[in-house]
C-alpha positions, 0 to 999 in steps of 0.5 A, a space after each residue: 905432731 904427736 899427742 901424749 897418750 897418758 893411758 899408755 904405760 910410759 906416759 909417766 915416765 915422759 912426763 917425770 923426765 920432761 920435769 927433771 930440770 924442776 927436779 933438780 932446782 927442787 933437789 939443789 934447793 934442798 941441799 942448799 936449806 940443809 948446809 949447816 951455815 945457809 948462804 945469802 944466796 945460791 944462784 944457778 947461770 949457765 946452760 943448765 939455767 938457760 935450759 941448755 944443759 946436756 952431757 958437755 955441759 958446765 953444770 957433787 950432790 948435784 953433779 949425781 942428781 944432773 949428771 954434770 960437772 958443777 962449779 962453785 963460786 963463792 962471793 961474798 954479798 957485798 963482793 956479789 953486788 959489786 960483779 953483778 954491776 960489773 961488765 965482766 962476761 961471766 958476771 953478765 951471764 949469771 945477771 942475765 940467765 940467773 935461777 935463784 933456788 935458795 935465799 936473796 934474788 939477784 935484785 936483793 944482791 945487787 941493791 945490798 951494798 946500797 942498803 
């Protein structure tokens, strides 16, 4: 077992980098309030959600801030709710592992055509 020595000169370094995923949210919701037409929802999934993340990953502002590849996929709500009560893989995995960083919860998109 290790203690963190926090007088040690390199004690802040390990505990920013032990934040760098919250980091990253932090900055991924940024760019997403900065678009000029904000969209419904942006949803993380993956092994960088699941806390997985690292060089082989699936995860251009942010691809600078992870140091990995980001894929987009852009539904529309309506679109969103259908595929999130779908059995598709992909569709599961983002119900499942999902990080909302910016506007409607995946409850939100999933009760929307219902609304």
């Amino acid at each position: 077992m290790f203690r963190l020595n926090r007088t040690n000169l390199a004690a802040n370094a390990v505990v920013e980098l032990s934040r760098s995923r919250d980091l990253a949210l932090d900055a991924m919701r940024a760019a997403a309030a900065e678009l000029s037409t904000p969209p419904v929802s942006v949803i993380i999934f993956g092994s960088f959600a699941r806390r997985e993340a690292d060089r082989h990953s699936d995860i251009e502002a942010v691809r600078a801030v992870t140091g990995n590849a980001v894929e987009i996929l852009e539904t529309g709500q309506a679109e969103a709710a259908t595929k999130l009560a779908s059995n598709q893989a992909l569709w599961r995995d983002v119900a499942r592992d999902g990080v909302v960083v910016h506007g409607a919860t995946l409850d939100q998109l999933r009760n929307a055509v219902r609304a």
